[in-house]
Backbone as CSV, one residue per row, in Angstrom:
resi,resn,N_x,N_y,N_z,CA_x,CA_y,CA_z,C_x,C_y,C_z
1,UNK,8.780,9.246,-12.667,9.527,9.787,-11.549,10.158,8.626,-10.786
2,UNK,11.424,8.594,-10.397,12.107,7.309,-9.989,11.792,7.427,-8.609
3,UNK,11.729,6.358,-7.998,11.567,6.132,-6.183,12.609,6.571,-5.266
4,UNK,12.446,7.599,-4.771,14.009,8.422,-4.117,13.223,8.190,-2.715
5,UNK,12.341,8.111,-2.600,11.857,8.505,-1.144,11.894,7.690,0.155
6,UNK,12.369,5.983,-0.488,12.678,5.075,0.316,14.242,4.397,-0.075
7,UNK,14.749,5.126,-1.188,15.554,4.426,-1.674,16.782,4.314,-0.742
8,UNK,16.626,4.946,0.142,18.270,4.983,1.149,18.204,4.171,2.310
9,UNK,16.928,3.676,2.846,16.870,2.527,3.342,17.469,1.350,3.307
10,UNK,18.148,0.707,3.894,18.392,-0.985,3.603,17.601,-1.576,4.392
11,UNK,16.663,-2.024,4.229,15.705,-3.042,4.908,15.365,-4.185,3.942
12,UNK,15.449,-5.599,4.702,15.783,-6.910,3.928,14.643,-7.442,4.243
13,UNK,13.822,-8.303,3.745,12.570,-8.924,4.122,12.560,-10.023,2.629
14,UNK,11.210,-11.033,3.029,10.820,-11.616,1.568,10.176,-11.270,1.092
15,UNK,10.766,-11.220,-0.521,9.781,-10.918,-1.604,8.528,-11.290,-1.679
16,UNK,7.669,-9.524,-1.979,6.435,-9.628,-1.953,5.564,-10.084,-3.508
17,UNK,4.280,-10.741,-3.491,3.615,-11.100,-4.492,2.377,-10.751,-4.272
18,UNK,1.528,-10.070,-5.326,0.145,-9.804,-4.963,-0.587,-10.483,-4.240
19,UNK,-0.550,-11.880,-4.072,-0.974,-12.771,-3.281,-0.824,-12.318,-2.024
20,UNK,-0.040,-11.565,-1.253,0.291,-11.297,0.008,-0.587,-9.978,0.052
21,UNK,-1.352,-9.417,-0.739,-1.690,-8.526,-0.288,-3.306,-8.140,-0.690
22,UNK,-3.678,-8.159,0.637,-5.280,-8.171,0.121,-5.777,-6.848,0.214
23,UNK,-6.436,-6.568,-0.405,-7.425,-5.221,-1.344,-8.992,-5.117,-0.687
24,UNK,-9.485,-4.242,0.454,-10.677,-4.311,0.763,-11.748,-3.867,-0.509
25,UNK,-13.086,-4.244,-0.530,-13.755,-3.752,-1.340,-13.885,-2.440,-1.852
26,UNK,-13.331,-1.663,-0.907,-13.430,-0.005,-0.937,-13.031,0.081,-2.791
27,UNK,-11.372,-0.263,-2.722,-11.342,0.070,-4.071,-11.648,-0.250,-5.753
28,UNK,-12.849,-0.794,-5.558,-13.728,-1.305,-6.181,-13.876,-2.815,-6.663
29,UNK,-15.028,-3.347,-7.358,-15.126,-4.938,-7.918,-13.911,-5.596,-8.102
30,UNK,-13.283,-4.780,-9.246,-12.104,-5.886,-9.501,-11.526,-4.833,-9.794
31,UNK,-10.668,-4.254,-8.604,-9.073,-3.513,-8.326,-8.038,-4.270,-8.737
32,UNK,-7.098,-3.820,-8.841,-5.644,-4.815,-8.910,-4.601,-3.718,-7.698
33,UNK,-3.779,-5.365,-7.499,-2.449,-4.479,-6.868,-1.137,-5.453,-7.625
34,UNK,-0.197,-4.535,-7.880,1.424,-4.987,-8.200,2.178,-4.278,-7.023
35,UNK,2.470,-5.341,-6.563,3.220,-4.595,-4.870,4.655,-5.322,-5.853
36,UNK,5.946,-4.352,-5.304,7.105,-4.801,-5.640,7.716,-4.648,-4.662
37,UNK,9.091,-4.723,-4.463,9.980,-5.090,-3.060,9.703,-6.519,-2.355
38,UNK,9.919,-5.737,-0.944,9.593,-6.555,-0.397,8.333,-6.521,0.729
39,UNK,8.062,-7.826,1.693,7.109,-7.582,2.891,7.300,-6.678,3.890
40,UNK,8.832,-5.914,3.893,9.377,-5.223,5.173,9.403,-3.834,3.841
41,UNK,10.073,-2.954,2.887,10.031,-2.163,1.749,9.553,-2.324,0.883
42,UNK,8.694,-1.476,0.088,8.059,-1.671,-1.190,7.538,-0.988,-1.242
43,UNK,6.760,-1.322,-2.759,5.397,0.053,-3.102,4.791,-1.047,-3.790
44,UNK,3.136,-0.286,-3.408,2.069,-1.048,-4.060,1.634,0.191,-4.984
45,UNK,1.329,-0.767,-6.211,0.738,0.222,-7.090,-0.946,-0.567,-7.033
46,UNK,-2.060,0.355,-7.032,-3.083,-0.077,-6.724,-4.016,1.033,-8.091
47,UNK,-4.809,-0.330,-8.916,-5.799,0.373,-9.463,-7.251,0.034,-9.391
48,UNK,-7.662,1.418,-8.648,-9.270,1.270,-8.451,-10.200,1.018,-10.052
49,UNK,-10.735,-0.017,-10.268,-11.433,-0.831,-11.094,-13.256,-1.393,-10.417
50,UNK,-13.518,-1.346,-11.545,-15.194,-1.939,-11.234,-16.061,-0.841,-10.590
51,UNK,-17.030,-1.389,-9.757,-18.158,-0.364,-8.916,-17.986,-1.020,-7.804
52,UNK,-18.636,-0.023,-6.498,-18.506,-0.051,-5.306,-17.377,0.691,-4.915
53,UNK,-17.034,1.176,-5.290,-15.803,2.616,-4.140,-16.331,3.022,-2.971
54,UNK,-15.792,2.435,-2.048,-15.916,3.041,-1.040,-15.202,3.969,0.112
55,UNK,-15.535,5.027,0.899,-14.844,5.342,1.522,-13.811,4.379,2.873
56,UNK,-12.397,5.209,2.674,-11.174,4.387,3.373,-10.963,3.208,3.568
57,UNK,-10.850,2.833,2.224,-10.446,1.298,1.514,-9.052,1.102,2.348
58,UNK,-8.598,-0.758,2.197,-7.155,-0.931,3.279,-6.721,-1.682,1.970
59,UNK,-5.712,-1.891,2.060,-4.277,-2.707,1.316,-3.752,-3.083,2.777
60,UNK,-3.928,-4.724,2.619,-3.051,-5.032,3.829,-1.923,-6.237,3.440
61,UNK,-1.028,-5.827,3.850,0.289,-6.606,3.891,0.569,-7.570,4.742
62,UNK,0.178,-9.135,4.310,0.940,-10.115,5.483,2.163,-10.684,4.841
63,UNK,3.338,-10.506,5.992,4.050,-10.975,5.709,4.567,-12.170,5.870
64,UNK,5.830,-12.988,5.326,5.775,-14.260,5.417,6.631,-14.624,7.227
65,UNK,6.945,-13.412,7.909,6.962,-13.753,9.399,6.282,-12.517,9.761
66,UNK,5.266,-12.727,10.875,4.569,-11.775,11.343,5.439,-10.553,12.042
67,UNK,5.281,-9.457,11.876,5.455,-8.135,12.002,5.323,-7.999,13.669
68,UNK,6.504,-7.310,14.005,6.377,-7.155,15.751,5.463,-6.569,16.017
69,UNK,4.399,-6.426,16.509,3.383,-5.475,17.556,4.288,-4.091,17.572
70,UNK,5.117,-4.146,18.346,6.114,-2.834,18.053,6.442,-2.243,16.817
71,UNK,6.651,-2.891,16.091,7.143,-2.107,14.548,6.353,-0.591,14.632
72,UNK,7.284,-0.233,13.622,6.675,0.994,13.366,6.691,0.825,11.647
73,UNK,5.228,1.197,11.436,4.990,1.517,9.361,5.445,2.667,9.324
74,UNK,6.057,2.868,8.205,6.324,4.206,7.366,5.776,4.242,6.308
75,UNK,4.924,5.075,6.439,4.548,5.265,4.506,4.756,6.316,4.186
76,UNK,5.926,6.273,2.677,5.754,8.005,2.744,5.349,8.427,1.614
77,UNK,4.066,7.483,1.014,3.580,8.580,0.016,2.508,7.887,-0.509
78,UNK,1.367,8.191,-1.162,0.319,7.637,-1.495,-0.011,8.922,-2.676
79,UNK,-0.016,8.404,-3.526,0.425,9.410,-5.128,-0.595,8.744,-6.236
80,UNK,-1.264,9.605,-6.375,-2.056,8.829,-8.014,-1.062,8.704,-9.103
81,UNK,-1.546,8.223,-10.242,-0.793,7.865,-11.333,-0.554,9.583,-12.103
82,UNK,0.819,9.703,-12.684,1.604,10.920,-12.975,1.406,11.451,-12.338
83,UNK,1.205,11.400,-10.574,1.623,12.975,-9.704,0.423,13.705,-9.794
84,UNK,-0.574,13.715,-10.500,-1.469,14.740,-11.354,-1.991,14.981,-9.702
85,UNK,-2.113,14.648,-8.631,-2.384,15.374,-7.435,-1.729,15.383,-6.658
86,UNK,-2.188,16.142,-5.576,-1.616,16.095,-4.073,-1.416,14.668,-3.223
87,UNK,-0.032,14.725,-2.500,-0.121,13.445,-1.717,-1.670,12.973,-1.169
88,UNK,-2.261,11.651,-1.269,-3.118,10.834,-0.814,-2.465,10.933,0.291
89,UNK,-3.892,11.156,1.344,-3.093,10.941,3.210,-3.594,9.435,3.202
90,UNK,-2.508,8.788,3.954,-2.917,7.213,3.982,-2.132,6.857,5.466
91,UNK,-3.209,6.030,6.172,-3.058,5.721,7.538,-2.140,4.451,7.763
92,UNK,-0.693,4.005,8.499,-0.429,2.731,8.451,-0.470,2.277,9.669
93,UNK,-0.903,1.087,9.901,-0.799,0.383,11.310,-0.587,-1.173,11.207
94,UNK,0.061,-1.429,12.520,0.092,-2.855,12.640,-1.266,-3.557,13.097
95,UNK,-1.705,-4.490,12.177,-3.036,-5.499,13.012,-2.916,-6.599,12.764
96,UNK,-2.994,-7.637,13.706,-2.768,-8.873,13.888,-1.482,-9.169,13.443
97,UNK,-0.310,-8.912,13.299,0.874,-9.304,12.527,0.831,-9.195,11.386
98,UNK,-0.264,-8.103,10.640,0.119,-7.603,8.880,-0.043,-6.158,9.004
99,UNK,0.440,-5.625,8.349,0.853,-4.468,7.982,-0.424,-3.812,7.225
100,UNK,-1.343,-2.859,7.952,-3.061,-2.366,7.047,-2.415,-0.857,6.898
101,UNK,-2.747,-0.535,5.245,-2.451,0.473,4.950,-4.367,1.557,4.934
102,UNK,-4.570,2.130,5.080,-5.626,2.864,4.479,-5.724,4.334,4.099
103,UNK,-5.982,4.200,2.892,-6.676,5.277,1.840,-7.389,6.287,2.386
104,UNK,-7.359,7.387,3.413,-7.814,7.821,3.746,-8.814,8.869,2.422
105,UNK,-10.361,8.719,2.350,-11.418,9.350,1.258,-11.548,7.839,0.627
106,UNK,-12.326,8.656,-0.734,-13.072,7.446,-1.927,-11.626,7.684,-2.876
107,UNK,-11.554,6.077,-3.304,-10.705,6.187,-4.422,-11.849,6.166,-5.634
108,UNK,-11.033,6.623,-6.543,-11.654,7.079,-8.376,-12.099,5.770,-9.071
109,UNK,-12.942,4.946,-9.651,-12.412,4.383,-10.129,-11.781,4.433,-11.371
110,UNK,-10.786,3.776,-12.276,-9.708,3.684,-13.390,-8.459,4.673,-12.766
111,UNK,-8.031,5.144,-11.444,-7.023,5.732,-10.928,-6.606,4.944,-10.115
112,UNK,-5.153,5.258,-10.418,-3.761,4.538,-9.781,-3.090,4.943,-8.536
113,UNK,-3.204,4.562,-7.711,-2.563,5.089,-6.340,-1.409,3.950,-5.724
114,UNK,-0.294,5.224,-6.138,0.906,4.482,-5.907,1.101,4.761,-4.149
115,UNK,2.132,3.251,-3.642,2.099,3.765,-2.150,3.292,3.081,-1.868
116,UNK,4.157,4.075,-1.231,5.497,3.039,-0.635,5.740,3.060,0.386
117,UNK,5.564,2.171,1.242,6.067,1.799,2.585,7.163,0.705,3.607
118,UNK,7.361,0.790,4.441,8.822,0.459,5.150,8.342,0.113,6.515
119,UNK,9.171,-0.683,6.903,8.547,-1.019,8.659,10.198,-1.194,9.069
120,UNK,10.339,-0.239,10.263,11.559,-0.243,10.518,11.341,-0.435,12.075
């Protein structure tokens, strides 16, 4: 399914690298993330891996200039891998100048939760 849901946005920022984005334990031992875009648009694709799932795991985004206190996150979607469920509700806020996404429930582990978000 192609990304329509942020695609009409123009928002410019620097390119993001997994490195920028840290993974609380929630979504297990050894999760991965491939965040693409950028620090201001993008989507993280996140796969819950290993043991320890815990409830309302964060993906947090620092970017390479800190994020206004004011900003506002948009996320508009938190989607397992093929759609096979209902939107994931996922919380975004600004803390300390990075961008904390959270997983609201337990993620699966070996499931993919795609997430795209925007700070406008």
């Amino acid at each position: 399914m192609p990304d329509t849901h942020l695609s009409g946005l123009t928002i410019q920022g620097a390119a993001i690298a997994a490195a920028d984005v840290a993974l609380s334990a929630g979504f297990g031992t050894t999760a991965t993330v491939v965040p693409t875009g950028s620090d201001r648009k993008g989507k993280l694709v996140i796969t819950s891996s290993g043991t320890g799932q815990g409830a309302n795991p964060t993906a947090t985004i620092t970017p390479k200039d800190a994020y206004d206190p004011g900003a506002q996150p948009v996320v508009c979607r938190g989607l397992t891998a093929g759609d096979s469920q209902l939107a994931i509700p996922v919380i975004a806020r600004i803390v300390g100048g990075a961008l904390e996404i959270t997983l609201v429930g337990t993620p699966v582990a070996a499931q993919v939760y795609t997430i795209d978000y925007a700070m406008v």
